[in-house]
C-alpha positions as YAML, in Angstrom:
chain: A
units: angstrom
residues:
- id: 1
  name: UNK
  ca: [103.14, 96.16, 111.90]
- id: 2
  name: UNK
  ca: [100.90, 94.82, 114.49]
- id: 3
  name: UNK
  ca: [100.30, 98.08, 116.05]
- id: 4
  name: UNK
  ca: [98.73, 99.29, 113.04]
- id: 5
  name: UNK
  ca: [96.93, 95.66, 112.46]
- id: 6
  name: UNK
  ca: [94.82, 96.57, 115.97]
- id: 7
  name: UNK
  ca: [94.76, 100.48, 114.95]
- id: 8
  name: UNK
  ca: [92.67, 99.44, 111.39]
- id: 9
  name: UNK
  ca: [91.69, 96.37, 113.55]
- id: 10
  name: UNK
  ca: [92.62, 93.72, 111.33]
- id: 11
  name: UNK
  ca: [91.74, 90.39, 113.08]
- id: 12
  name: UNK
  ca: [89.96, 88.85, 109.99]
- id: 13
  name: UNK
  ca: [91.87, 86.08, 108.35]
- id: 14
  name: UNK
  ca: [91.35, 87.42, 104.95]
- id: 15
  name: UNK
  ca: [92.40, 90.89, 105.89]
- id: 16
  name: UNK
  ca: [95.56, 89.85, 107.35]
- id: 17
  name: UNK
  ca: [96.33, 87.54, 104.50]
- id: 18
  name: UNK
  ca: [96.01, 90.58, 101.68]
- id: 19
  name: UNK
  ca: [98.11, 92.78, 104.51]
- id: 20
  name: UNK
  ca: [100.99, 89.89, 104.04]
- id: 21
  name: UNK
  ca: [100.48, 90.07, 100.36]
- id: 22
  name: UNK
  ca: [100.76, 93.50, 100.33]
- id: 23
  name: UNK
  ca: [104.12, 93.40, 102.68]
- id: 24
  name: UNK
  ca: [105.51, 91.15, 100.30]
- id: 25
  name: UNK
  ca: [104.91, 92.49, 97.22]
- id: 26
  name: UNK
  ca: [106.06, 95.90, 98.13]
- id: 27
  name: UNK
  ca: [109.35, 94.59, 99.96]
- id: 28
  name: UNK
  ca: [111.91, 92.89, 98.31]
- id: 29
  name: UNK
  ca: [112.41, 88.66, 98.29]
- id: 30
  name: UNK
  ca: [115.03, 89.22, 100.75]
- id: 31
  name: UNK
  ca: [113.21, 90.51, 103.54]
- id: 32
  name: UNK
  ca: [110.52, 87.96, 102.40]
- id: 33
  name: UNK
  ca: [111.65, 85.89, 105.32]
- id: 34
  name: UNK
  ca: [111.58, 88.85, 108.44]
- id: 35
  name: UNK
  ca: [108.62, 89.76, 107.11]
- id: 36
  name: UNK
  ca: [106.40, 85.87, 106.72]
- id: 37
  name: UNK
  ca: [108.11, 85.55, 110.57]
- id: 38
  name: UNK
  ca: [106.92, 88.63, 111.87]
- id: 39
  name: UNK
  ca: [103.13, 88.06, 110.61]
- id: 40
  name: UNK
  ca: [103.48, 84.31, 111.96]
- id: 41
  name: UNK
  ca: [104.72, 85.96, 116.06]
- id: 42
  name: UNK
  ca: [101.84, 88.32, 115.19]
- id: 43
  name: UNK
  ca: [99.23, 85.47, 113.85]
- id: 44
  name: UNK
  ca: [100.11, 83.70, 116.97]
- id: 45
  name: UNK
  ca: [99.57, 86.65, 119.57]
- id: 46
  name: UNK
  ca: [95.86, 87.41, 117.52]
- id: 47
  name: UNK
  ca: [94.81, 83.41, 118.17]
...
């Protein structure tokens, strides 16, 4: 996940919010969790 948000270099906050939309709509509520945690370590490491 993050290596492809610096590959399509994705540092805008709109374009990682529709990337976390898109996560989550295309994963099941389950790993809705993993997934909101891994942007947030990622978010963090961008800032």
């Amino acid at each position: 996940m993050a290596e492809m948000i610096r590959e399509k270099e994705m540092f805008e906050e709109k374009d990682l919010e529709q990337l976390l939309r898109c996560f989550l709509s295309l994963n099941s509520k389950d790993h809705h969790p993993v997934i909101v945690q891994a942007f947030s370590e990622i978010w963090e490491d961008l800032i």
